[in-house]
N, C-alpha and C positions, 0 to 999 in steps of 0.2 A: 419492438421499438418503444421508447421512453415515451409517453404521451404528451411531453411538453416537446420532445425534439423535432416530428414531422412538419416538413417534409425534410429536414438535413439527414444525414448520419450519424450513426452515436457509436461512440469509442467508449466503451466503461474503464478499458485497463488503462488508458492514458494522461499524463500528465502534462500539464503546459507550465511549461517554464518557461517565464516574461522577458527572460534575460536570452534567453536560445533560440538564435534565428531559425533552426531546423525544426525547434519541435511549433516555434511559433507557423511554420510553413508549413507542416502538418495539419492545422488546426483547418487553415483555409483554404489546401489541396483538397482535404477528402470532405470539407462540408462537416466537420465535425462540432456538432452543439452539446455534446456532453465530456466531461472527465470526470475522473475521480479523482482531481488535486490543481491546485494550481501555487506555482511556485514565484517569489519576485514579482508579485502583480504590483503594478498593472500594466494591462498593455490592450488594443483594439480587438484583440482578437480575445482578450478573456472578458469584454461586455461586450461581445456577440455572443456570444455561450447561451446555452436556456438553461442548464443545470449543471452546480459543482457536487460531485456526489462525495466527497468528502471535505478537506482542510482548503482553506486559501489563507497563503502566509504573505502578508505583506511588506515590502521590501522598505527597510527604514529611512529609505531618502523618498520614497512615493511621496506629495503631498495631496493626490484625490486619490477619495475609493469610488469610484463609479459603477453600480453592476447592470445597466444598462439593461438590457432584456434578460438576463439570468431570473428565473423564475424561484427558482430554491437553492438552498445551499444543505446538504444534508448535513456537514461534520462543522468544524471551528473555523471563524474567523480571527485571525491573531496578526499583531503586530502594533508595534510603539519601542520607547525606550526602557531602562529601569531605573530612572531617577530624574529628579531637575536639572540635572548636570548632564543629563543621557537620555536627554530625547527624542522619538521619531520625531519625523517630517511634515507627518498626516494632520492636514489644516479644515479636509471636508470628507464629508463621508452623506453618500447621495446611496438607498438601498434599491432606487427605481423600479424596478417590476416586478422584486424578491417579495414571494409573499410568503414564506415561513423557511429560516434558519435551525438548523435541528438542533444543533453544538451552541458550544460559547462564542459570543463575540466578546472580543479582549483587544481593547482597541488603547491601549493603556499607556501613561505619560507623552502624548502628543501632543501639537498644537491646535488640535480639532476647533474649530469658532464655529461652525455652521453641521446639523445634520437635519438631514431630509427622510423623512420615514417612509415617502413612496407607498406604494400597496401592502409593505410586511403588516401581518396580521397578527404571527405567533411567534414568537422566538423559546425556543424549546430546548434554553439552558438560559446560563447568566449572561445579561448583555451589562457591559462593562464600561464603562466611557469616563473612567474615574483619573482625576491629575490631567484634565485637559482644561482649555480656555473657555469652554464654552458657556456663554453670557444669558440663553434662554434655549428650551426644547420644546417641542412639542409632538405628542407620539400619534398623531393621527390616527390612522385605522386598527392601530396594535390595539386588540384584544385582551391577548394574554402574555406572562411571561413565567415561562415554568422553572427557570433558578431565580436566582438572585437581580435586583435592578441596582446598579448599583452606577451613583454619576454624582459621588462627593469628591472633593478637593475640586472644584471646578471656580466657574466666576458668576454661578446664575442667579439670578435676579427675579427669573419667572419662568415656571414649569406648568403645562397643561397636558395631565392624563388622558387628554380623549376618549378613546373608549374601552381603556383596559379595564378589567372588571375581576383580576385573579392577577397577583404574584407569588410564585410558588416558594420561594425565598427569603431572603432579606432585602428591604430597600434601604438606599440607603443616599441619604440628599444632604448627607453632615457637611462642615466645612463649606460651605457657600454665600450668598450677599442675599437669600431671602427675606422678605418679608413678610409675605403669605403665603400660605400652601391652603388649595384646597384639594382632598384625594379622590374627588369627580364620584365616579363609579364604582370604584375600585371596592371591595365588598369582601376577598380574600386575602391577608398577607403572610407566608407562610410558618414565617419565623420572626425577625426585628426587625423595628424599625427605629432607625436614626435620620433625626432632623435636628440635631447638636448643632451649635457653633456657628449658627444663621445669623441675622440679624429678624428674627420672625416679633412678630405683634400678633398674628393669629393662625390659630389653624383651622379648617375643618375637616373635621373625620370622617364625616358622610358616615357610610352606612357601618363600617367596619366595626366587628361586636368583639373580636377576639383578638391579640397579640399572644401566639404563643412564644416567642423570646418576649428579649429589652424592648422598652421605647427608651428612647432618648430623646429628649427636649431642652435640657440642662445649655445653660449658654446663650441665652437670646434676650431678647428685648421686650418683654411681655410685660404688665399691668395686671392683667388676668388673662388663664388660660382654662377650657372648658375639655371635657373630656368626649362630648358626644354620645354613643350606644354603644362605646365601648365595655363589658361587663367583665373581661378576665383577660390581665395579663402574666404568662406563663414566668416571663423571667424578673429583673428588675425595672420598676418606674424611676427613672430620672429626672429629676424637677430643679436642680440645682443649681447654681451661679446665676440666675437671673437679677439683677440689682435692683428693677423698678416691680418687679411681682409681688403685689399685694394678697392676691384672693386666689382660690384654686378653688375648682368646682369642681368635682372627683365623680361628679354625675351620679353613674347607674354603674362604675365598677365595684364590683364587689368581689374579687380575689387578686392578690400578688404575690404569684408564687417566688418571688425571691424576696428583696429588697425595697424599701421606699428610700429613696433621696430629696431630700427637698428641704437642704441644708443651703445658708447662704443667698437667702433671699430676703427680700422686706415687706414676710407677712405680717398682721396683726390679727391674724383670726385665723385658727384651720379645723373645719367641719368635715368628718371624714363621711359623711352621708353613708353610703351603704356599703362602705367597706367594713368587710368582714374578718379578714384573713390578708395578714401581712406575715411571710414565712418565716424572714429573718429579721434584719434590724430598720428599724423605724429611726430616720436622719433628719434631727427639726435645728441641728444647733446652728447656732450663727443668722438667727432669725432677731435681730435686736426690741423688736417692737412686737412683737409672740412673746408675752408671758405666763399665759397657762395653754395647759395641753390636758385633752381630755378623751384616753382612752377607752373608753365602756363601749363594750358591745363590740369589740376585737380581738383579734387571735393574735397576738405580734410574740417574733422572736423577742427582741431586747429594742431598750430605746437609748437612743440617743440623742443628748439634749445640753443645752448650754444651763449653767448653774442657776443663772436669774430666772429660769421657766418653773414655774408650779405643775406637778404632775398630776391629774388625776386619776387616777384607777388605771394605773400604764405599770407592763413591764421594770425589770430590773434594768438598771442601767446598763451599758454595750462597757466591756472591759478593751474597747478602741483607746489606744492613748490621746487622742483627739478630742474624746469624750467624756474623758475624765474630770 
């Protein structure tokens, strides 16, 4: 017997369909706390459950996800619409007693406005909550998340980490109404990070020393923006369209393995402090008030740069038509 199920019964081969009076009377004939599926949720008898050991597909007119005592979820949670014009239903999503999901949650183009993280601790793929309404989160006791976090197109305003401290993935908080982010704990990110198209004035990095993808920051509201312990990131830096960004403080990174962006802003001064190693092309153009640039003591592909800037000790120019 499943140690979460005693004292009910456990069914592993069965599946509950929300929509089937028969299999729903199954469920609380035989005292059964376990399946391996649940179909059309929701319905009373699937948050009495203590374990789904595979998928629960949510039926697109549900507007709560409730899981009530269900303690785990082994496979995916899914369900929403595929566009703004083809929406779920789903307005709330309450995790209650689940303390670790093993699959994706893909809770995708809904109306979601409210989520409750309850006891989950671990989610142990991508949790998804991307193209919903949701105005603030906060992820309480979640620990970790081993895909991707990913909750951009949304409406948020304010996000608090609590006490995640690892995503194994990309995060990804693009598209939203921020203003700040700070990344708590958080000390792992697997691959990129986009914080695009915010309305941000600051970030903080905490402790995070590595991006092995993109950052993206390009699109916000910033004056100056500081880099943290960041030391190496793997793919490209994006620094671009910010219209009030004067100064950039590049900290203690000292490798970018792709790209620099950081075109279309209104520096006056850029200090690449202890960067070393920029793989491809270096993007200063369209900075009107930068008019020297001073290369020494870098690796750069090719630059790129508006005609008024003085070069010093830089790369050939980028054969980009943009940049010619």
């Amino acid at each position: 017997t499943d140690r979460f199920c005693a004292p009910c019964s456990t069914e592993t081969n069965l599946i509950l369909d929300c929509t089937d009076s028969s299999s729903r009377a199954a469920i609380t004939s035989n005292q059964i706390c376990e399946v391996t599926q649940v179909d059309n949720c929701c319905c009373d008898e699937f948050s009495s459950l203590k374990r789904v050991s595979g998928n629960v597909n949510v039926r697109s007119d549900e507007t709560m996800l409730y899981f009530g005592s269900i303690r785990e979820v082994g496979g995916q949670i899914n369900g929403g619409g595929s566009s703004s014009f083809n929406r779920g239903s789903l307005e709330s999503l309450n995790f209650g007693q689940v303390t670790r999901v093993s699959g994706n949650v893909e809770l995708i183009w809904n109306r979601i406005t409210r989520v409750e993280m309850g006891m989950l601790g671990r989610g142990g793929g991508t949790l998804s909550l991307r193209n919903n309404v949701l105005t603030s989160i906060n992820f309480g006791a979640v620990t970790r998340i081993d895909g991707d976090l990913f909750f951009g197109f949304n409406l948020l305003s304010s996000i608090d980490f609590g006490a995640i401290t690892r995503i194994g993935g990309d995060l990804w908080l693009n598209i939203n109404r921020l203003t700040s982010i700070d990344l708590g704990s958080i000390t792992y990110i697997g691959r990129h990070l986009y914080l695009n198209n915010n309305k941000l004035t600051s970030i903080n990095f905490g402790a995070i020393a590595r991006i092995p993808g993109e950052l993206r920051v390009n699109n916000n509201d910033f004056s100056s923006i500081g880099f943290g312990s960041i030391t190496h990131i793997g793919g490209s830096l994006r620094v671009f369209n910010n219209p009030t960004l004067t100064f950039i403080d590049f900290g203690v990174i000292r490798y970018i393995g792709s790209a620099l962006f950081v075109h279309n802003n209104a520096l006056t001064i850029i200090d690449f402090a202890a960067i070393t190693h920029i793989s491809f092309n270096l993007d200063l153009h369209n900075n009107p008030s930068l008019t020297s640039i001073d290369c020494s003591g870098i690796n750069i592909g090719c630059l790129c740069r508006s005609s008024y800037m003085t070069a010093i000790n830089c790369p050939n120019r980028c054969t980009f038509t943009y940049c010619a």
